[in-house]
Backbone as a chain_set.jsonl record, in Angstrom:
{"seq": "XXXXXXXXXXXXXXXXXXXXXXXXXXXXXXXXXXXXXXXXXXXXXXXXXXXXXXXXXXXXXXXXXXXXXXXXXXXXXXXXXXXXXXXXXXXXXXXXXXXXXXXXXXXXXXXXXXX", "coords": {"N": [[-8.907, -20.94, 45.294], [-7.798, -22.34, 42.423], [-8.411, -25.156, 41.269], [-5.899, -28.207, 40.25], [-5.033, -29.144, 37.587], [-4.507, -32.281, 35.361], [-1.768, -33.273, 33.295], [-2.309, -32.227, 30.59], [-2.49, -34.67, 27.842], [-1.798, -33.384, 25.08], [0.11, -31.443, 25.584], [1.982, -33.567, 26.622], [2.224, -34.65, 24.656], [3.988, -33.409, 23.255], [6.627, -32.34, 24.604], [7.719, -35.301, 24.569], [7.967, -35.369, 22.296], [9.895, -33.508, 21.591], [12.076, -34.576, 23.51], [12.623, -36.535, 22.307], [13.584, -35.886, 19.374], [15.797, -34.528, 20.475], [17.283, -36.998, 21.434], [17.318, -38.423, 19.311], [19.589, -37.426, 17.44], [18.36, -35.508, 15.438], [18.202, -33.329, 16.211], [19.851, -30.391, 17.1], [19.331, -28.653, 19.395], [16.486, -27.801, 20.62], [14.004, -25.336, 20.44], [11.926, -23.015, 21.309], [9.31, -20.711, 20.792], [7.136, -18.527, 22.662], [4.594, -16.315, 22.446], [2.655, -13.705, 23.177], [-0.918, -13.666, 22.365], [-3.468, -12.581, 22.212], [-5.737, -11.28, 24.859], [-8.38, -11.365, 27.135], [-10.081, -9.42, 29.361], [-12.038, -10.465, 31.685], [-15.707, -10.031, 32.853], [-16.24, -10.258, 35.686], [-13.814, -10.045, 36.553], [-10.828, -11.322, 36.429], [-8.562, -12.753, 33.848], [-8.002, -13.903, 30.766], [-5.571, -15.347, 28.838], [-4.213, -16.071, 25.69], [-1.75, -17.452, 23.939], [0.644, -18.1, 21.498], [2.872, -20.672, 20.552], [5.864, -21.149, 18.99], [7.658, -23.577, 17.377], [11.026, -25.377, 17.037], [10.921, -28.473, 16.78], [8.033, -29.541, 16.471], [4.519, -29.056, 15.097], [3.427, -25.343, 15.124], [1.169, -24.185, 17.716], [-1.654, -23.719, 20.393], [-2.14, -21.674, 22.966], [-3.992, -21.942, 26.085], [-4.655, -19.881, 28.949], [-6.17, -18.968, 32.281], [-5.784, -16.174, 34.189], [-6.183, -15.563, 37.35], [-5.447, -13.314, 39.074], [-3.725, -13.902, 40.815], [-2.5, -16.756, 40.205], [-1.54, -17.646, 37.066], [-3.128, -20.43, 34.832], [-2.683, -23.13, 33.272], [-5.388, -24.148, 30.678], [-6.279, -25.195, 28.586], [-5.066, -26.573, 25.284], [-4.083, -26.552, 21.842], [-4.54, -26.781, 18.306], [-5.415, -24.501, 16.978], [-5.986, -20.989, 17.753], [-8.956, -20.726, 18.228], [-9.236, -23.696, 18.861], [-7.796, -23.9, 21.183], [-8.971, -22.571, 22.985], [-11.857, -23.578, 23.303], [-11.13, -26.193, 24.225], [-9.754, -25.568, 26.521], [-12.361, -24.502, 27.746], [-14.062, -26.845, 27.633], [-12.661, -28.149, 29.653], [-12.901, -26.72, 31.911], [-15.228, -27.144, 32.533], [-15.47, -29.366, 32.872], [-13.631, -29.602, 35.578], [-15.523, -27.978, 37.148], [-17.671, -28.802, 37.386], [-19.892, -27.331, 38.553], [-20.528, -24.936, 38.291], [-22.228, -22.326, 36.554], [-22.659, -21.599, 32.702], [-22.248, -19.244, 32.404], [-19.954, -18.703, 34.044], [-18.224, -20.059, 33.462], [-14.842, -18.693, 32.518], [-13.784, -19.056, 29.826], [-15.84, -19.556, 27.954], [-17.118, -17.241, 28.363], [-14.872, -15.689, 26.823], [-14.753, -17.065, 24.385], [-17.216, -16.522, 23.352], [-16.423, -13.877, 22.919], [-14.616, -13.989, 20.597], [-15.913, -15.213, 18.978], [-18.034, -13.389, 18.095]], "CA": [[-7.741, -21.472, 44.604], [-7.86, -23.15, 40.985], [-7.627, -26.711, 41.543], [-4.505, -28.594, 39.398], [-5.651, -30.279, 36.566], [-3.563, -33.151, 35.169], [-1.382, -32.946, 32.295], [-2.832, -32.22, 29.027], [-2.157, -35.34, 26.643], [-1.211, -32.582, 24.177], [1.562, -31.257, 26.404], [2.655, -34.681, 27.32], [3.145, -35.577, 23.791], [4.673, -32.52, 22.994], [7.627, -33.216, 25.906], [7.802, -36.493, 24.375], [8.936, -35.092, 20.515], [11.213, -32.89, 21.816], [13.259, -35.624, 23.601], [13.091, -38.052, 20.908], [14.391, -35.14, 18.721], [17.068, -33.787, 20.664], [17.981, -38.116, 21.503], [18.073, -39.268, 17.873], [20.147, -36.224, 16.697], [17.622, -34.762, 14.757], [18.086, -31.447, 16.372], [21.17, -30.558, 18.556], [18.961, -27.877, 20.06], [15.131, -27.894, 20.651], [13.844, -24.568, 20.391], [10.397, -22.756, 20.894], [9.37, -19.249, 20.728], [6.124, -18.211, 22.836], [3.993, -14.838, 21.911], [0.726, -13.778, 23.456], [-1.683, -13.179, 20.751], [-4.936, -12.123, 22.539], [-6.368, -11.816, 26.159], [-9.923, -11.175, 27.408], [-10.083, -8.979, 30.926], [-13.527, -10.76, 32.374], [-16.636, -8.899, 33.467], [-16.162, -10.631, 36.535], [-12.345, -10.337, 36.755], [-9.541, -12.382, 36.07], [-8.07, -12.826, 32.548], [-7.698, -15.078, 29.333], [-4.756, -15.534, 27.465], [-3.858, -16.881, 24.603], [-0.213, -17.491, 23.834], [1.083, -18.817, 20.108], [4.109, -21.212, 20.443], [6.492, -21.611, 17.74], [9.244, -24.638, 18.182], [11.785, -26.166, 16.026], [10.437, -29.48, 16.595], [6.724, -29.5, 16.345], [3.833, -27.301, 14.388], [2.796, -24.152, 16.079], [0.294, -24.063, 19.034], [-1.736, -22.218, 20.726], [-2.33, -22.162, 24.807], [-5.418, -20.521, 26.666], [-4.529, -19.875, 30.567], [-6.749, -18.081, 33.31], [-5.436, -15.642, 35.022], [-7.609, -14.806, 38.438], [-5.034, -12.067, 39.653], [-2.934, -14.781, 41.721], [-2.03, -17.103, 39.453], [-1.878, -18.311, 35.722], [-3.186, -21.9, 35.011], [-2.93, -23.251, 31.499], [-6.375, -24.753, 30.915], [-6.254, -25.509, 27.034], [-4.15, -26.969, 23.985], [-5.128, -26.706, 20.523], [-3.69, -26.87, 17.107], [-5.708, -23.137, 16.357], [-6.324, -20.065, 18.641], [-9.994, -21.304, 18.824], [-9.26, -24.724, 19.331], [-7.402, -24.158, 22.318], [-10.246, -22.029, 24.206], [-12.339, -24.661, 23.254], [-10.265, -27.606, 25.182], [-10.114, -25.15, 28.194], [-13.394, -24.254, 28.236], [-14.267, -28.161, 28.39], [-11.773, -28.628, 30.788], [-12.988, -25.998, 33.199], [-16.488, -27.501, 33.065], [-14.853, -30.806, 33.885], [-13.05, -29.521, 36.552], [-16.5, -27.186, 37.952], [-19.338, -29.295, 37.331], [-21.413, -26.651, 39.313], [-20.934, -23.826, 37.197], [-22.903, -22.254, 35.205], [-21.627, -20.88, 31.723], [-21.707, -17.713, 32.586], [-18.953, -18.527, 35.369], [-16.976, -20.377, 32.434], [-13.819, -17.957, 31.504], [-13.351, -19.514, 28.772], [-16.978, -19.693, 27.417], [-16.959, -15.705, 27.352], [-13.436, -15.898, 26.099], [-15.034, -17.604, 23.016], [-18.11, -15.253, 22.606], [-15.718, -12.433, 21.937], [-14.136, -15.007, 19.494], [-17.146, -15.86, 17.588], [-18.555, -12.363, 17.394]], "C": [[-8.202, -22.428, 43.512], [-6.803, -24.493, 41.067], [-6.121, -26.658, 40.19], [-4.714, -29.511, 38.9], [-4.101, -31.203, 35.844], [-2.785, -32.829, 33.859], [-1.827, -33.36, 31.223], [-1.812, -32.954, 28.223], [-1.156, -34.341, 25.437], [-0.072, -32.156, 24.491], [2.465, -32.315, 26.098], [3.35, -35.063, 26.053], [4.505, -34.283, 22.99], [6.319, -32.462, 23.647], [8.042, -34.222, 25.536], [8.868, -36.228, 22.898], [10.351, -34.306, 20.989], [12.33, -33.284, 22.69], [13.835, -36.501, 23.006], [13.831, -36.894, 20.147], [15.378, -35.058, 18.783], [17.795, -35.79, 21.27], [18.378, -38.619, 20.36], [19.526, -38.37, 17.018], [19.617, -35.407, 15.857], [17.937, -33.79, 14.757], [19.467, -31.634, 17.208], [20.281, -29.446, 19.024], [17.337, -27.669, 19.874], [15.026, -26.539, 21.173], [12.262, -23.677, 20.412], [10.141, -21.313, 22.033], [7.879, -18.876, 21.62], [5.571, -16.275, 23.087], [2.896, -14.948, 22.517], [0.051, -12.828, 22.411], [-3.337, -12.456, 21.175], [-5.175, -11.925, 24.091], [-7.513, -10.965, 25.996], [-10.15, -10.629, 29.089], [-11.844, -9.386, 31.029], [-14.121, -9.886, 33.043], [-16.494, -9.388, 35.136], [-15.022, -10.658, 37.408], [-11.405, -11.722, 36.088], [-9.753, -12.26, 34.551], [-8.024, -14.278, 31.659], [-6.645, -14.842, 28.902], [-4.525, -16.274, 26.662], [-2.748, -16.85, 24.006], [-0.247, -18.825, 22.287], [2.693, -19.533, 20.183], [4.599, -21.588, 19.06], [7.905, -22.696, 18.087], [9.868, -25.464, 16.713], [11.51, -27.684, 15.848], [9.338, -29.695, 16.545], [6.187, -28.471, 16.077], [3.374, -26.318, 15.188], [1.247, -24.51, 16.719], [0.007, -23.137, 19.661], [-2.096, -22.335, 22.485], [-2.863, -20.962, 25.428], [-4.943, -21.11, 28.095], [-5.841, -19.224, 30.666], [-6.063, -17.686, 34.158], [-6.082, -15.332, 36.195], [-6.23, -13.463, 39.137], [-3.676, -12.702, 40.737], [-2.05, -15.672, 41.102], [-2.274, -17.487, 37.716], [-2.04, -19.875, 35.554], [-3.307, -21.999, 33.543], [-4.248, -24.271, 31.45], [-6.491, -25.448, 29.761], [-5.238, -25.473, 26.294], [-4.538, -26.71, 22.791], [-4.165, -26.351, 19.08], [-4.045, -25.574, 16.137], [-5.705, -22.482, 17.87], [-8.256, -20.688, 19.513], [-10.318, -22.742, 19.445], [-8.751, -25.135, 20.573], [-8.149, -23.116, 23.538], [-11.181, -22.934, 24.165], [-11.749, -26.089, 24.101], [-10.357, -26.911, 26.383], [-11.277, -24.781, 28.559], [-14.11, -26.065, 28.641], [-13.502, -28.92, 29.585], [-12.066, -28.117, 32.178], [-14.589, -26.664, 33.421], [-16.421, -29.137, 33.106], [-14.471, -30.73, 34.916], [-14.085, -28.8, 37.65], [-17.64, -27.36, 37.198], [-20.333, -28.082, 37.831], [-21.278, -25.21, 38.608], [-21.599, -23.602, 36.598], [-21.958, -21.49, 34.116], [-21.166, -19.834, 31.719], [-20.421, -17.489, 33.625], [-17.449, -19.073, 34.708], [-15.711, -19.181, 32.176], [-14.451, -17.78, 30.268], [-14.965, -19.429, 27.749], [-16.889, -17.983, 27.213], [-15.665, -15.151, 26.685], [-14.068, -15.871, 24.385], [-15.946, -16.805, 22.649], [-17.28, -13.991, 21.822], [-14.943, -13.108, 20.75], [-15.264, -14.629, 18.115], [-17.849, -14.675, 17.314], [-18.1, -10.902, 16.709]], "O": [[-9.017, -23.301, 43.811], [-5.611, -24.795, 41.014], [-5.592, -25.738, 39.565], [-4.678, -30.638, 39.392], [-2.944, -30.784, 35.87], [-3.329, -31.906, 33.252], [-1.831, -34.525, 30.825], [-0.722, -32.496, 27.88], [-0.017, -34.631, 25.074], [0.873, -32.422, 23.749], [3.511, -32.157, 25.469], [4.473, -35.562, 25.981], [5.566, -34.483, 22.399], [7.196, -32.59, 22.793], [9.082, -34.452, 26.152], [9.975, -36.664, 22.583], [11.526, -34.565, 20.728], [13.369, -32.625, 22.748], [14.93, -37.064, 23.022], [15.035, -37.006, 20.379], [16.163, -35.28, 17.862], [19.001, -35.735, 21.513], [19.467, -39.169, 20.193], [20.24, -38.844, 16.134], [20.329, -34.496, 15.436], [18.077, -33.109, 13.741], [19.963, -32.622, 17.751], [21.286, -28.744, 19.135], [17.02, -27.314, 18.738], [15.694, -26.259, 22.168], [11.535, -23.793, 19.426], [10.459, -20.991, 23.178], [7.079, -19.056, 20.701], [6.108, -15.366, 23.719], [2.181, -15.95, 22.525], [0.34, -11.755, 21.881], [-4.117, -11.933, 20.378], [-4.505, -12.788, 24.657], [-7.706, -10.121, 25.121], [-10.374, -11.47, 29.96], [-12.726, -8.693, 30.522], [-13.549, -9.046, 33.738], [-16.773, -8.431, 35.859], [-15.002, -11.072, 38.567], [-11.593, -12.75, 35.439], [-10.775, -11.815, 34.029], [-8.021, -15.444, 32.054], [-6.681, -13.739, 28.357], [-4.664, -17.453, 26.987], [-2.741, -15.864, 23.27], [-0.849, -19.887, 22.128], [3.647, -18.833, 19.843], [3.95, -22.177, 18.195], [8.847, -22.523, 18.86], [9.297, -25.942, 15.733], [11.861, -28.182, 14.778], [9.482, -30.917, 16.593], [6.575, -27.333, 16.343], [2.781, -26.756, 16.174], [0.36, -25.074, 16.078], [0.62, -22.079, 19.802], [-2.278, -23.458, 22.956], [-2.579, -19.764, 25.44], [-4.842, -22.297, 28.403], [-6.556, -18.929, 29.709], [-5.59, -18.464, 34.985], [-6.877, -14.445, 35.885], [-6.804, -12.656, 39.869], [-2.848, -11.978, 41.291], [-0.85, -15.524, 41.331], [-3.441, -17.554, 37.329], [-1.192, -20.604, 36.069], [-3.861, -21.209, 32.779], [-4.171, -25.243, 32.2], [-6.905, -26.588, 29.971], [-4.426, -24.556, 26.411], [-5.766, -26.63, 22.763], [-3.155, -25.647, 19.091], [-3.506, -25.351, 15.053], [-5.506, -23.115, 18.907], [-8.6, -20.917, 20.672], [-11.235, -23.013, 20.22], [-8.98, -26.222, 21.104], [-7.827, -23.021, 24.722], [-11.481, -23.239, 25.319], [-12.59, -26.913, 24.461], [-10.952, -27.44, 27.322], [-11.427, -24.668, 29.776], [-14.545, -26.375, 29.75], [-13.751, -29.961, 30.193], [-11.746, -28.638, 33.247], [-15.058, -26.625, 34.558], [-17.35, -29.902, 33.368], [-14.766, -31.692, 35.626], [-13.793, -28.87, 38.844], [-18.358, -26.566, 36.592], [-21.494, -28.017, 37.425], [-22.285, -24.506, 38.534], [-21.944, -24.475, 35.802], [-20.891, -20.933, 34.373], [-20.104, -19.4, 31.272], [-19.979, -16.387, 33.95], [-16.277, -18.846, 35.012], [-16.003, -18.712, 31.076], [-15.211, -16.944, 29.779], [-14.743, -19.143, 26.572], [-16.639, -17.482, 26.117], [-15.675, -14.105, 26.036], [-13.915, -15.023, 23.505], [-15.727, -16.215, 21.592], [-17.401, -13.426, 20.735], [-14.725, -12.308, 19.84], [-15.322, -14.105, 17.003], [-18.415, -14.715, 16.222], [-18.929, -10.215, 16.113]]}, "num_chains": 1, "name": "protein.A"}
């Protein structure tokens, strides 16, 4: 089971605009569109995705889960596609010190990225 990492700052502030929004009157309706834009089926199993949010109150985002076949965990934030496999790949080797890279997702996530 894939521990339960804390809430990503990025989230948090994200949650944060879209109450101030919809409290000042800014918006009468906070709105946001999510698309999956990529995944990565692992040699090992389990999945990557990468999902593109679009929202009426803040700029588009992008959000890297792991799938292992059980559940989806969102592991990464990021203000690009690569920037948010990048945050989950440091996040998963925060959360599994004893890994090696090759056990990273997210690290072969990004190889197919970068090549």
């Amino acid at each position: 089971m894939l521990p339960l990492i804390p809430v990503n700052p990025y989230l948090a502030d994200l949650v944060k605009k879209y109450l101030s929004a919809l409290d000042s009157g800014e918006v009468e309706e906070a709105n946001a569109k999510m698309e999956k834009v990529n995944d990565y089926l692992l040699e090992d199993g389990g999945l990557v995705i990468i999902y593109k949010v679009k929202s009426t109150v803040v700029d588009t985002f992008y959000v890297a889960t792991f799938d292992d076949g059980d559940d989806e965990v969102i592991w990464g934030v990021g203000d690009t596609f690569e920037g948010a496999l990048a945050t989950a790949e440091r996040e998963w080797k925060h959360y599994n010190p004893d890994d090696t890279p090759d056990e990273n997702p997210f690290s072969e996530a990004l190889e197919h990225v970068q090549s």
